[in-house]
NUMARLO-280986 format. One record per residue: x, y, z of N, C-alpha, C in turn; residue in three letters. Coordinates in steps of 0.02 Angstrom, whole numbers, padded with zeros to 5 digits, always signed. Layout:
N
XYZXYZXYZALA...
This chain:
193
-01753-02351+01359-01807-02306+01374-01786-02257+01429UNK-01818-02184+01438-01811-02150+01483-01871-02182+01534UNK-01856-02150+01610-01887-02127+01664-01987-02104+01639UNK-01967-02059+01590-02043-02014+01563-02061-02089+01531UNK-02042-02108+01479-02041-02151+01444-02101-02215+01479UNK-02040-02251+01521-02089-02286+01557-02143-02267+01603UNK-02146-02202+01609-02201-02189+01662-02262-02178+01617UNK-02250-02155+01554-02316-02134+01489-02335-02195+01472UNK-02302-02242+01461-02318-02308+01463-02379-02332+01511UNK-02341-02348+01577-02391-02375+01629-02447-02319+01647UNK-02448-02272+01617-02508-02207+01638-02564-02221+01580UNK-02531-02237+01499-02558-02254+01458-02617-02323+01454UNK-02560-02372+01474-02617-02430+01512-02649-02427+01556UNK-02663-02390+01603-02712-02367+01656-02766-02340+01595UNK-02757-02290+01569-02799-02247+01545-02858-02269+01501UNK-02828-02342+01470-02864-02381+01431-02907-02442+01475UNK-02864-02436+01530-02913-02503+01558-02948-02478+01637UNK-02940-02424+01646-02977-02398+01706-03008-02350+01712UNK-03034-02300+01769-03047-02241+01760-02995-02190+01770UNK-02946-02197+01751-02888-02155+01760-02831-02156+01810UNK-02799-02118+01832-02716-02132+01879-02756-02097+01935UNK-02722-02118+01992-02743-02102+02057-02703-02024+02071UNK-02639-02043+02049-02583-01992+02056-02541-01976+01987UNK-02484-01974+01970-02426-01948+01943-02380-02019+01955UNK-02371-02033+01899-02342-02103+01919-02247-02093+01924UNK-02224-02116+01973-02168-02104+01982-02121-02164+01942UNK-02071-02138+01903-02023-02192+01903-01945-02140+01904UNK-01920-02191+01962-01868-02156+01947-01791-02233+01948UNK-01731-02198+01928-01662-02233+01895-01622-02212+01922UNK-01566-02273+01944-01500-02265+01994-01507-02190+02031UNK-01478-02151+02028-01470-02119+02082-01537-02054+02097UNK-01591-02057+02053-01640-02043+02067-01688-02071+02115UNK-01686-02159+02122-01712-02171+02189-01707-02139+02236UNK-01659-02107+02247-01639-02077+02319-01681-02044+02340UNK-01720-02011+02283-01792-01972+02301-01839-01999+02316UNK-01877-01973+02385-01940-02028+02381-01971-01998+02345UNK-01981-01946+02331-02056-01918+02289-01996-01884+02212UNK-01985-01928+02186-01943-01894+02103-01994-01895+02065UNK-01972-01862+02019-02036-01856+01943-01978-01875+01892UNK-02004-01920+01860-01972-01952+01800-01928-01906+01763UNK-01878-01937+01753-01857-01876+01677-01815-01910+01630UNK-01775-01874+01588-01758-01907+01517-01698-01953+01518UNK-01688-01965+01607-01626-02004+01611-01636-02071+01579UNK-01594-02104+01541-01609-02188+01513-01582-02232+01550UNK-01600-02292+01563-01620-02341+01615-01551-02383+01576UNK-01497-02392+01630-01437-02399+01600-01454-02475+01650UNK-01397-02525+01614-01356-02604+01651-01334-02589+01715UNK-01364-02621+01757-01350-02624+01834-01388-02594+01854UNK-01442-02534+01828-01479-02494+01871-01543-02521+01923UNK-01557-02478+01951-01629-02494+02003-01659-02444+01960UNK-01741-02461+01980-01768-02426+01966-01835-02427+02012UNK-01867-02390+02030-01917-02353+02078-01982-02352+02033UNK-02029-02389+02043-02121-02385+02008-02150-02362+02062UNK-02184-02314+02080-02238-02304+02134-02302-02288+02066UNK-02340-02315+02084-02418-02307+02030-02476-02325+02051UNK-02524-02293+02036-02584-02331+02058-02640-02287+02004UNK-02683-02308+02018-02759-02315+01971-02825-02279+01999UNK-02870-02273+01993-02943-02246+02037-02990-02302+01963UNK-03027-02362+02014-03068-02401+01988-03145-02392+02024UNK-03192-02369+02013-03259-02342+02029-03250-02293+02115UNK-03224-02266+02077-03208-02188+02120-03146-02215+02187UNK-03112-02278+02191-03058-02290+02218-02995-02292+02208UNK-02952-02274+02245-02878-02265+02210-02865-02327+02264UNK-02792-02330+02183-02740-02372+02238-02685-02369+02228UNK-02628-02399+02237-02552-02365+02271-02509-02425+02300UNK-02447-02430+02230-02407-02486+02242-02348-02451+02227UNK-02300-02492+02272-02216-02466+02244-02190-02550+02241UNK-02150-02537+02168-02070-02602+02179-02037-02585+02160UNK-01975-02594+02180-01903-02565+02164-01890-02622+02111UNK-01837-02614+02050-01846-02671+02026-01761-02680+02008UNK-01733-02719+01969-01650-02732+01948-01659-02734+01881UNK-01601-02716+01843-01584-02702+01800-01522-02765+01785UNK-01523-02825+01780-01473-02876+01745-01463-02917+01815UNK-01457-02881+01869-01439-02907+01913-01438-02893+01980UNK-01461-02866+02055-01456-02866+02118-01393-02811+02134UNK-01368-02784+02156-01298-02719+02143-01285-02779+02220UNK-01230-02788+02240-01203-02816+02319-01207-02750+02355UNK-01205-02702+02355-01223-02661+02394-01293-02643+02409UNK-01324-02640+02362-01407-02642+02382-01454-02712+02443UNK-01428-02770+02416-01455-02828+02435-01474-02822+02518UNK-01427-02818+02547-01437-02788+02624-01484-02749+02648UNK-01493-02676+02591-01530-02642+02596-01609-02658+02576UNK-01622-02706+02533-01669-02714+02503-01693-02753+02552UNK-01660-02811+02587-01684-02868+02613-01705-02849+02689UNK-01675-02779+02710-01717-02761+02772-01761-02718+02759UNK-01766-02685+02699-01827-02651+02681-01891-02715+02678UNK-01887-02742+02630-01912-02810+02642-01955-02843+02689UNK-01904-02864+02752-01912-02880+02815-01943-02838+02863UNK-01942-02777+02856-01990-02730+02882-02055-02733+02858UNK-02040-02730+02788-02139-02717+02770-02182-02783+02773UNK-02147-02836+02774-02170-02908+02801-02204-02883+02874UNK-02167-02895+02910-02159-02887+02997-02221-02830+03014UNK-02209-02778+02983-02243-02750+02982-02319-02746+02968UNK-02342-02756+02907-02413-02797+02886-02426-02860+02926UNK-02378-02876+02968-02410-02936+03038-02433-02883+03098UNK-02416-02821+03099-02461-02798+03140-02498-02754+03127UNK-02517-02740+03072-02565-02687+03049-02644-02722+03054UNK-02655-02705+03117-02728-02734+03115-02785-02670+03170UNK-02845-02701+03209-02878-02667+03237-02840-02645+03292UNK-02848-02581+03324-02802-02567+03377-02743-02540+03362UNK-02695-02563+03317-02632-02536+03315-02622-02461+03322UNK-02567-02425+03342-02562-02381+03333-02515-02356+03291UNK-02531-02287+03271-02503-02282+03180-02427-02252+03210UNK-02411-02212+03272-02359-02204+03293-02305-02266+03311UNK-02337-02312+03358-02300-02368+03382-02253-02403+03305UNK-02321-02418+03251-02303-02455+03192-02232-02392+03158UNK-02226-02355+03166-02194-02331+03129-02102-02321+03176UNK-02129-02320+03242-02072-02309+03269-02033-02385+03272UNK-02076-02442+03269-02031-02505+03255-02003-02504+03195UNK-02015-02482+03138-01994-02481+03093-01917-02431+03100UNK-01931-02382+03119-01879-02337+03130-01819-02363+03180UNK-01828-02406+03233-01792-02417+03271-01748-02474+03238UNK-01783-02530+03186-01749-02579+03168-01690-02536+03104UNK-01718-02497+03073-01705-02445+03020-01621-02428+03057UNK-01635-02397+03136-01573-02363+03156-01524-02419+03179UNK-01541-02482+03206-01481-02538+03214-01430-02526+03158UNK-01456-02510+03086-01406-02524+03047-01378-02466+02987UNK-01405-02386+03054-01376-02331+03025-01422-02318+02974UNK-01473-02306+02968-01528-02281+02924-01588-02260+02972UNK-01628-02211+02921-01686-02187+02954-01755-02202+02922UNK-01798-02204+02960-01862-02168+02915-01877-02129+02868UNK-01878-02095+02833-01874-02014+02817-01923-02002+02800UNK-01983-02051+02783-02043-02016+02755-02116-02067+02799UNK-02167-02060+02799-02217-02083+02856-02203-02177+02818UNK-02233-02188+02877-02240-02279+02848-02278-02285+02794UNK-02352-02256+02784-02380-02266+02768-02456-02200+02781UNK-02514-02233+02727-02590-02165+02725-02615-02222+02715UNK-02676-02189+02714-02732-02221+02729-02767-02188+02625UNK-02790-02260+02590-02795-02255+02542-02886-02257+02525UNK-02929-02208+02476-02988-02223+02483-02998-02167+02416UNK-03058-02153+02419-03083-02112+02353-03017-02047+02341UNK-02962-02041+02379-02911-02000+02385-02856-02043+02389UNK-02789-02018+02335-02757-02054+02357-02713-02064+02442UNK-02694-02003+02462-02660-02016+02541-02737-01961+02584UNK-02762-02022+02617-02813-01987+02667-02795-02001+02747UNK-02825-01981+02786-02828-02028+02844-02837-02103+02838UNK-02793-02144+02904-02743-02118+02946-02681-02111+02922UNK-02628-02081+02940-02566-02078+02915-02509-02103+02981UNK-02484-02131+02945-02442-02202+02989-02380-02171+02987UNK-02363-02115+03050-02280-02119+03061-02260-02097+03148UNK-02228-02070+03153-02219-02058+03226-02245-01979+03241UNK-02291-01941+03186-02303-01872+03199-02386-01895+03200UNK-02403-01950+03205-02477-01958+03195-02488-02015+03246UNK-02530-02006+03300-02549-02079+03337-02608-02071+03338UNK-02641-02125+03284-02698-02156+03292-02704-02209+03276UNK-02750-02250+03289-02776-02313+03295-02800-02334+03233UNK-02760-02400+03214-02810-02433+03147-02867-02462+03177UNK-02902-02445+03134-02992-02489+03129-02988-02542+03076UNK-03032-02606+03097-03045-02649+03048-03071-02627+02970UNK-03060-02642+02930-03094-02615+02859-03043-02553+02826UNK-02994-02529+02872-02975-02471+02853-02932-02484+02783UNK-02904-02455+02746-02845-02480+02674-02823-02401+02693UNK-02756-02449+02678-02704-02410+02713-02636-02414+02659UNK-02578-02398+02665-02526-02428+02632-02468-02445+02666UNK-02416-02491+02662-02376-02525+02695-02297-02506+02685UNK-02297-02447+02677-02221-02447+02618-02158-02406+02667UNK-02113-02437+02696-02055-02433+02701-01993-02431+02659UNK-01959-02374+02679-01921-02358+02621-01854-02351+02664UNK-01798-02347+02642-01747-02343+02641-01686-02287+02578UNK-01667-02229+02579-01633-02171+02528-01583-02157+02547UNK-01532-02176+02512-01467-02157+02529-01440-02102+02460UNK-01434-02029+02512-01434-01972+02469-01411-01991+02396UNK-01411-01974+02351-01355-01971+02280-01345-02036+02257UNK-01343-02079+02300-01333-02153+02261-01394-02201+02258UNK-01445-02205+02306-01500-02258+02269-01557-02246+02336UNK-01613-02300+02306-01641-02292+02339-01687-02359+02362UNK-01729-02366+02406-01768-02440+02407-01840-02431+02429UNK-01909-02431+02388-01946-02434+02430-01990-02500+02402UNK-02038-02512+02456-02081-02560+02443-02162-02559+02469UNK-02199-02549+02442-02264-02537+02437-02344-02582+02431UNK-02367-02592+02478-02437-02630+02467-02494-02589+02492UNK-02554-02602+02455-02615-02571+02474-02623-02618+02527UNK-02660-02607+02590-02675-02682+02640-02752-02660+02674UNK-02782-02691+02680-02843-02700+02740-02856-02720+02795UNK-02857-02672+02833-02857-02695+02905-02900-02727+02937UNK-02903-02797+02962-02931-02844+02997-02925-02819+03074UNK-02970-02875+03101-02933-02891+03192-02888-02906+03208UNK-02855-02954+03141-02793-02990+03173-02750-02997+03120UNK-02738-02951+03082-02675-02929+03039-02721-02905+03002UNK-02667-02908+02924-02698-02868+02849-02716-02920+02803UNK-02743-02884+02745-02765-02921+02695-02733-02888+02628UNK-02684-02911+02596-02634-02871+02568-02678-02898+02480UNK-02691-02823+02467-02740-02803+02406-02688-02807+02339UNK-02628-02783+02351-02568-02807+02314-02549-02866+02276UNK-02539-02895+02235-02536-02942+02214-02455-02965+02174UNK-02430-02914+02169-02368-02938+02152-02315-02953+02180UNK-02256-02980+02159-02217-03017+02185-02167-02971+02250UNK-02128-02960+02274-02072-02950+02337-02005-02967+02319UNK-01994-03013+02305-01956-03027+02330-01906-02985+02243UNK-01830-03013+02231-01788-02981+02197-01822-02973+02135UNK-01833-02928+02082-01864-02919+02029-01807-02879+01992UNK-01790-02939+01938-01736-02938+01894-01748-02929+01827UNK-01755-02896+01799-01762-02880+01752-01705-02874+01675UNK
């Protein structure tokens, strides 16, 4: 299958079982990850590849908004590192997304653990998810504000290394007093396909 392929697919099953796509469903293949924001195209989903799902839905006037990177036969040894601190961030991370936080602080830990190992941020941590898909607050180091309890937000740290791949990982979450409430339901960890 192509990139379009699978994205008409998962747009198609929305269409039948909800009130429609929140957004433009992204999928993108090997060296199209690299993009955080790619639009599908007629590339075919070759042995060894990654591949990039960002998608979400609007269910009685709400959207929502998931990413998983997934494998193609097998894990690449060069990715695994990358995946497993992408990973480890958005864990760590959703332990402090609660009342109080601030959307700058959360994003610059991310960035700082990001630079120990020669990578950056490149795109915000995370928005704030509601009858729109990216609303207030927006979670990066160009925005400091404070999460509120109740708020839904998204959790997604990414990792793009130009031309060759990419890693992100994505949860809708709800902000409590004392962490999140992760609205997400699917799996994390390696997804092998």
């Amino acid at each position: 299958m192509t990139e379009k392929q699978i994205a008409e697919e998962i747009e198609n099953y929305y269409k039948k079982r909800t009130d429609g796509l929140a957004f433009e469903t992204i999928v993108a293949s090997g060296e199209n990850t690299s993009k955080p924001h790619a639009v599908p195209t007629e590339r075919k989903i070759q042995e060894k590849d990654i591949i990039t799902i960002d998608m979400g839905c609007k269910v009685n006037g709400y959207a929502s908004d998931m990413t998983r990177t997934f494998f193609v036969g097998e894990v690449p040894e060069e990715v695994r590192p990358i995946y497993d601190l992408v990973l480890k961030n958005q864990i760590q991370t959703g332990e402090q997304y609660k009342d109080g936080a601030s959307t700058r602080n959360l994003a610059k830990m991310v960035e700082s653990d990001f630079k120990l190992y020669g990578y950056n941020l490149v795109h915000s941590l995370g928005h704030g998810v509601g009858m729109e898909i990216h609303e207030a607050p927006y979670i990066s180091y160009n925005s400091d504000t404070q999460l509120r309890e109740n708020m839904v937000v998204t959790n997604e740290p990414g990792i793009y290394i130009p031309g060759k791949f990419g890693v992100r990982i994505e949860d809708t979450v709800q902000v409590t007093k004392f962490g999140c409430i992760n609205l997400t339901k699917s799996g994390k960890n390696y997804i092998i396909i």
